[in-house]
C-alpha positions in Angstrom: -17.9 -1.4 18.7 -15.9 -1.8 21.4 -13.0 -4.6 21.4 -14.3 -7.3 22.2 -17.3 -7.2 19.9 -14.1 -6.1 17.0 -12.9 -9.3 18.1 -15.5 -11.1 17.8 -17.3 -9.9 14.9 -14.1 -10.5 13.0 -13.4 -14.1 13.9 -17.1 -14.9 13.2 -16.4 -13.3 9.3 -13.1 -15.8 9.0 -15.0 -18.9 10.3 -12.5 -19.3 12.7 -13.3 -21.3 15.9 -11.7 -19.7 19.7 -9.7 -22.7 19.6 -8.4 -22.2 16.0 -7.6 -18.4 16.7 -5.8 -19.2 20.2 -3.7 -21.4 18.3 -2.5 -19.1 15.3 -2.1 -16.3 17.8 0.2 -18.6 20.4 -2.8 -18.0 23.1 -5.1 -20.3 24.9 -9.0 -20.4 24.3 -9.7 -19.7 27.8 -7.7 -16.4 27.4 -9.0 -15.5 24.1 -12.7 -16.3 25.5 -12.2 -13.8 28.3 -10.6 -11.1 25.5 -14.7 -11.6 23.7 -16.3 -11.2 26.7 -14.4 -8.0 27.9 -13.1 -10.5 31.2 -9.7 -9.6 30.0 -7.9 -6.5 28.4 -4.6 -7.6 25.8 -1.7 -5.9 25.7 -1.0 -4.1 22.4 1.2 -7.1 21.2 -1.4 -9.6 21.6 -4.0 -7.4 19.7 -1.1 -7.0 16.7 -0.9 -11.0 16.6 -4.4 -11.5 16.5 -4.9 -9.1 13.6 -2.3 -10.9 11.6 -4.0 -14.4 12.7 -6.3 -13.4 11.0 -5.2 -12.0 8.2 -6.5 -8.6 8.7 -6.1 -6.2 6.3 -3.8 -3.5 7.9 -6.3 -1.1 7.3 -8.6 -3.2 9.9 -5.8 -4.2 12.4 -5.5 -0.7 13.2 -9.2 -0.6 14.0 -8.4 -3.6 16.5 -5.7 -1.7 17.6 -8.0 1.4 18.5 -11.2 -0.5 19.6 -8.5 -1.9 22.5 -7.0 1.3 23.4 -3.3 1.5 21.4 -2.4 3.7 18.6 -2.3 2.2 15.2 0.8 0.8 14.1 0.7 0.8 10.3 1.1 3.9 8.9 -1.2 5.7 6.3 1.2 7.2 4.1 -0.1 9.3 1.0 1.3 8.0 -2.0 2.8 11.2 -3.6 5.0 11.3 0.0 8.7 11.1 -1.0 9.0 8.2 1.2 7.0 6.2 -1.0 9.0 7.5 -4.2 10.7 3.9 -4.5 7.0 2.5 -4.9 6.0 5.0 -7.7 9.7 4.5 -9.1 8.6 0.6 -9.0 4.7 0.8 -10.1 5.7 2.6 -13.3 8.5 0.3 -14.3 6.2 -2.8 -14.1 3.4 -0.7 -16.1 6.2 0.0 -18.7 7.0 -3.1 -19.0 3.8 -4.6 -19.5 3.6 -2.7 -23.4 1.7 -2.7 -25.6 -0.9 -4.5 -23.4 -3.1 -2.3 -21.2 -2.6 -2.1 -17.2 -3.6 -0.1 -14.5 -3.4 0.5 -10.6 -6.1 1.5 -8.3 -6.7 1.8 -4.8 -9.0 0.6 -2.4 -11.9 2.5 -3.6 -11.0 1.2 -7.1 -9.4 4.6 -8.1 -7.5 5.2 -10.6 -4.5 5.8 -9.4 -1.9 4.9 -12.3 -2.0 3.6 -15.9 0.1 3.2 -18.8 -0.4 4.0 -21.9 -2.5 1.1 -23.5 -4.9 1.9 -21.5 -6.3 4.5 -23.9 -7.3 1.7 -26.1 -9.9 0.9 -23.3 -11.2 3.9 -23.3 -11.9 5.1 -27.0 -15.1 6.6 -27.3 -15.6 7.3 -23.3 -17.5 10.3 -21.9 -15.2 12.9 -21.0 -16.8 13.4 -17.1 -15.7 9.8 -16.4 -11.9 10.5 -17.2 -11.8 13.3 -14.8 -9.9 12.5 -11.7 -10.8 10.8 -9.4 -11.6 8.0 -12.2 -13.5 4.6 -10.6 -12.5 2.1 -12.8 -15.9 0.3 -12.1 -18.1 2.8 -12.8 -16.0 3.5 -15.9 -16.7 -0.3 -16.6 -20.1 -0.5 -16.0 -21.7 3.4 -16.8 -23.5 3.4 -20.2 -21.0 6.4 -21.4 -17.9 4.6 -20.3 -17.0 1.0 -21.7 -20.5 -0.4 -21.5 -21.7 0.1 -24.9 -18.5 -1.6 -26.2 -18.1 -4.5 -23.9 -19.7 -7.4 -26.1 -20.5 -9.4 -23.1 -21.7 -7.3 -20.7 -23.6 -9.3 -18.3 -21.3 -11.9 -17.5 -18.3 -8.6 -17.3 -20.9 -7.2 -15.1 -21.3 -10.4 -12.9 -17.5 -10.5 -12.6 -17.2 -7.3 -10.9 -20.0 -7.6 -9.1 -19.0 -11.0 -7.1 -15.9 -8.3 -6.3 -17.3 -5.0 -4.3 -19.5 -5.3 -1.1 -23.3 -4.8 -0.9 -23.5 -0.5 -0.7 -23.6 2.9 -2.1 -21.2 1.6 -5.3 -22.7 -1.7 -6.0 -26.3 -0.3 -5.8 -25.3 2.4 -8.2 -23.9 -0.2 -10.9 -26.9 -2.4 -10.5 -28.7 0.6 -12.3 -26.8 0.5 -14.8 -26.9 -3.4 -15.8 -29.8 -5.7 -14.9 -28.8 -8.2 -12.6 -28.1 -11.5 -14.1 -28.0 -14.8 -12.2 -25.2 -16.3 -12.9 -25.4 -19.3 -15.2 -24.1 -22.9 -14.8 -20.9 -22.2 -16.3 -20.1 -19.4 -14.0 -17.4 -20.5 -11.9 -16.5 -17.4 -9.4 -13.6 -15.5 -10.8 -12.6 -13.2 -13.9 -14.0 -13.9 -17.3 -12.2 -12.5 -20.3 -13.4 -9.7 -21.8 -15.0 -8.9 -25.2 -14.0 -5.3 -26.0 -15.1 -3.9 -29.3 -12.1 -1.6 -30.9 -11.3 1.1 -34.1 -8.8 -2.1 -34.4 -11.5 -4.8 -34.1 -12.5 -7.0 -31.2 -10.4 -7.1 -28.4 -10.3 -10.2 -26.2 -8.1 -9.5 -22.4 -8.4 -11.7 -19.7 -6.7 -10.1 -15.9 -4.4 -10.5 -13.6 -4.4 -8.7 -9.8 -0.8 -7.9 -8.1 -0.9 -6.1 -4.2 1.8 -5.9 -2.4 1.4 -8.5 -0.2 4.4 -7.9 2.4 3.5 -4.2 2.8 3.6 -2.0 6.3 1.9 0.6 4.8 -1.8 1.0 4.2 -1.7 2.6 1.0 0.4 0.6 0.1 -0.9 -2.4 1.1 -4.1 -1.6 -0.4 -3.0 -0.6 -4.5 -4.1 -3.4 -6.7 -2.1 -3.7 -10.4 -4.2 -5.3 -12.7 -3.1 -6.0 -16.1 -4.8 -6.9 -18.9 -3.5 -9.9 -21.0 -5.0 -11.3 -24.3 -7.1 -13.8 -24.3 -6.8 -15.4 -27.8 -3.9 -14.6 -30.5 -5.5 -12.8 -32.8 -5.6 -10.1 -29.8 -2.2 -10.5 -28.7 -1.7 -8.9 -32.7 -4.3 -6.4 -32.3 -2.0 -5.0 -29.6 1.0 -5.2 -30.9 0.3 -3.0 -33.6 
């Protein structure tokens, strides 16, 4: 798509009005109605504040950036780069610190990407092929050979991470692994604990999702950490041991 439709397509996903828009981005709505209907080309500096008006993921604000014409101005930096040491240094202090309960980070294809050492206690009993890198913590979730079979409440686990990926090639693949389940009336949107059986007995962890909210970078910007907590007390003993 060419800029305008970019700009329009994402306003339209935001339900943001022209006049709601012009006013987060310090514009008028006569100027940003001639920037949807091509009328009018922006200067790179208007196209960065509309991307963070609307709270663009820095990933997509460089596509604004290139549907318009200008280079992209957040970098993509690989995270094994030794400019992004002080990030690793940082990820695997707070994964340290969260012992003896499980956590991981992934990236924006929900790849593994780090994990301490709890998180073997997830994975007893998982098929080999879905530990080898690169490891999608969803389909490690959701595959019959991976956490599935131990996961006492499946459908609504199943529901939770569905309600988080995008219709496509990954969601239609998980589908096949669980029936779809409609979720019930006490489904209310967001994470559910989860009922893990264990060598150690059942395992009950609720989660928590950290990004780096204030980051430049794309990858960066796009690492989740989530760490598991327990849900009850008699799992918060489990663990400990």
């Amino acid at each position: 798509m060419d800029f305008s439709q970019t700009l329009r397509a994402n306003r339209h996903r935001r339900h943001l009005s022209q006049l709601d828009l012009a006013l987060r981005a310090g514009t008028t709505q006569r100027h940003l109605s001639f920037m949807e209907s091509g009328r009018s080309r922006p200067g790179r500096t208007m196209v960065v504040r509309l991307g963070e008006s609307m709270e663009l993921p820095l990933r997509e604000r460089n596509e604004l950036l290139l549907a318009a014409g200008y280079a992209p101005v957040y970098p993509q930096t690989p995270l094994d780069d030794p400019s992004l040491e002080h990030v690793r240094t940082a990820l695997g202090h707070i994964l340290a610190g969260h012992l003896p309960y499980p956590a991981i980070v992934v990236d924006a294809g929900h790849e593994l990407v780090l994990a301490n050492d709890a998180f073997s206690l997830l994975t007893e009993g998982v098929a080999e092929h879905l530990l080898r890198p690169p490891v999608n913590v969803l389909r490690l979730s959701l595959h019959p050979e991976g956490l599935a079979a131990r996961i006492v409440n499946l459908p609504q686990w199943a529901q939770h991470i569905f309600d988080r990926i995008p219709p496509g090639d990954l969601y239609d693949e998980l589908s096949g692994y669980v029936p779809h389940v409609a979720p019930g009336p006490d489904h209310v949107g967001f994470a559910v604990p989860v009922r893990l059986r264990s060598a150690r007995g059942e395992l009950r962890l609720t989660t928590t999702i950290t990004t780096f909210a204030t980051a430049t970078d794309v990858t960066v910007a796009e690492l989740k950490l989530e760490a598991f907590l327990p849900a009850d007390a008699a799992t918060a003993a489990l663990l400990a041991e």
